[in-house]
Phi, psi and omega in degrees: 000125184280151174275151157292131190275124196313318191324318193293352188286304193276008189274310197287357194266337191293307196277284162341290186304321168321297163320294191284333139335306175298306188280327160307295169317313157270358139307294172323312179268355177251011182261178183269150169283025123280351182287060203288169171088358178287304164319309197272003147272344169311302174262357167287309191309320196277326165309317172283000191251335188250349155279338176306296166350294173301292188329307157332321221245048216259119182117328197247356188238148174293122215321330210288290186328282223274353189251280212290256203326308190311310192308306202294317187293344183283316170272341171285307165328322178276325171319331203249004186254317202283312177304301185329315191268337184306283189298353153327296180278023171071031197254122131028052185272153214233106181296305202299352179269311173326275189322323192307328221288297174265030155295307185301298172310306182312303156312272208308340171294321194274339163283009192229010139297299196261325170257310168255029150049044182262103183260004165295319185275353181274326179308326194300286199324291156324306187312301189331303203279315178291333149318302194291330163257345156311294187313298183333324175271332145337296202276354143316288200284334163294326160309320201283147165258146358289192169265104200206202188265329187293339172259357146300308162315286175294024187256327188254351160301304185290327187295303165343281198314286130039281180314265187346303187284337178268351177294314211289328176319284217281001149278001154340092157287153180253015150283349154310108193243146215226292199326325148233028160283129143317306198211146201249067158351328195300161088047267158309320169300286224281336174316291184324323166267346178286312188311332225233345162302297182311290169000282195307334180298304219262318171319315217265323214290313185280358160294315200284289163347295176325276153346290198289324184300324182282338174283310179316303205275335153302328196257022156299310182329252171034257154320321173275337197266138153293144195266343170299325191230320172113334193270195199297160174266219168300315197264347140311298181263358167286335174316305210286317195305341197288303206292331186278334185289323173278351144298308169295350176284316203269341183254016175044044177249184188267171167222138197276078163296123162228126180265148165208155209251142161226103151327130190036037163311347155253022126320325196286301191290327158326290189277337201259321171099141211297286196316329180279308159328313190297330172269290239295322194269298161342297183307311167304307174301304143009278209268328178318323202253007166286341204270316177336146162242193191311292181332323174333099178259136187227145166192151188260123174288352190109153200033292178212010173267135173250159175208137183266148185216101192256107151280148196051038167270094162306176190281330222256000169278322221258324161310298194291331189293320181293332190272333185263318172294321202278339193296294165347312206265327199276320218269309177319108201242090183266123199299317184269022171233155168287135184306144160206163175256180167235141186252150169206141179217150193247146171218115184282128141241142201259090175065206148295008159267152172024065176270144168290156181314276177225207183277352156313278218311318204304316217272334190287331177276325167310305183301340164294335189253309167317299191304328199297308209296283253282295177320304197292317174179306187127158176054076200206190158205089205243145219242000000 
């Protein structure tokens, strides 16, 4: 079987990374800037694309370069795949013992280079620090959210990588001489290094992968959300109200509405000034979505109208919920907001008897008994 001459493993790893450096990078300036960790795989990718580089170029460039320099850019680089999923996963990353670690390795690299010319203690060494940062990244990245293919792809990229690097331990021979080789011809050596050409390819393909699933899930979030209170907006919730509304036809059980109102909200904003409206309607979504059970749709209609939606609700369970939010609301007193109260008015269909047209007719009769509370004094609750 002809062998691959190692140098090419390390040209296409060279090449490969470069590439894939490049789509990071401009993946990293076109995500929103919470989406951390794309840059620092970005200089990760490009650090392992330039140690590969070097490592190629081992005969024509000086051990210090083509050994030492190579090595040290090959862990900061992976180091820097591990920082990259740290901030991903919204976590801390802490540089200094790592850095101590492979400050440390790099000396014992430059005595087994320069002094006992050992090239079985540069592989041990090496292999070690890519177990150790692979598996980490592995359970990272199994770790990142969401939970998808993209953090399953990459979880088995880092273990492959992992694998690879404890097949390369143990299989060390001490009968191996270093000392007028250039390049390590085995078998294994060629495995290792096509895993670590591919790697870096496969690495970049599951970050990126990775990403788009937390961007597909803001910008559902996004798309469904109010951006002020986080609950749903309109066109959520008539989505979701449609399906409970059709539930409710077929299983003749009720469905429950409470629309609400916060009294004289431009007085607040008049006097108190908009940014203080602005918790105040917070404050309000808050303690409202404290009352919820799963099933519960809650959504801000726009400006201080909120409107709730209780599947499987009788009138007189939809009363006390309505009724536990405004108690709630009146009894509270938060120091940086001004007391304020709630109107809520409630409506029921009861299954297929005296059903409302549909869900509109249900939320406009709910909005009738609201407008009753306004009339009626206000800090009510009215069916």
């Amino acid at each position: 079987m002809e062998l691959i001459n190692p140098r090419t493993f390390l040209v296409v790893a060279n090449l490969l990374g470069l590439l894939c450096a490049l789509v990071l990078w401009v993946q990293a300036r076109s995500f929103p800037d919470d989406i951390l960790g794309l840059r620092d795989w970005a200089r990760a990718v490009f650090l392992i694309a330039c140690a590969s580089g070097l490592a190629s170029m081992r005969a024509v460039l000086p051990d210090a370069v083509a050994i030492i320099l190579a090595s040290g850019l090959l862990l900061l680089g992976q180091f820097l795949l591990v920082i990259g999923l740290l901030r991903f996963n919204g976590r801390e990353p802490h540089w200094r013992p790592t850095l101590d670690a492979i400050g440390a390795v790099l000396i014992v690299i430059t005595w087994l280079t320069y002094g006992s010319h050992s090239y079985q203690g540069r592989i041990f060494l090496m292999a070690l620090a890519h177990i150790g940062f692979f598996s980490f990244g592995a359970v990272l990245a199994w770790q990142a959210e969401p939970k998808g293919f993209g953090s399953r792809f990459l979880s088995v990229v880092f273990l492959l990588g992992a694998a690879i690097a404890i097949w390369r331990l143990t299989t060390l021979s001490a009968t191996v001489v270093d000392a007028d080789e250039i390049f390590d011809y085995s078998l294994i050596q060629q495995v290792y290094l096509g895993m670590f050409s591919l790697g870096v390819l496969g690495l970049s393909i599951g970050f990126i992968l990775l990403a788009n699933d937390r961007l597909r899930v803001e910008l559902e979030f996004m798309a469904t959300r109010d951006p002020m209170t986080g609950l749903f907006n309109r066109r959520a919730f008539f989505a979701r109200a449609e399906t409970e509304w059709a539930r409710s036809l077929r299983s003749g059980r009720p469905l429950a509405v409470i629309t609400s109102d916060i009294d004289f909200f431009k007085k607040i904003n008049d006097s108190r000034g908009h940014h203080v409206g602005d918790l105040v309607i917070k404050d309000y979504a808050t303690r409202s979505a404290r009352t919820l059970r799963l099933p519960d749709i809650l959504a801000r209609f726009g400006g201080e109208e909120f409107v709730l939606l209780l599947p499987d609700t009788a009138l007189d369970e939809a009363l006390q919920v309505a009724e536990r939010i405004r108690q709630d609301i009146a009894d509270h007193r938060e120091p940086a907001l001004p007391p304020y109260t709630v109107s809520l008015g409630v409506a029921v269909a009861q299954g297929k008897a005296g059903q409302a047209a549909d869900i509109q007719a249900l939320i406009a009769e709910a909005d009738a008994a609201l407008y009753r509370a306004k009339q009626r004094g206000r800090n009510r609750v009215e069916t």
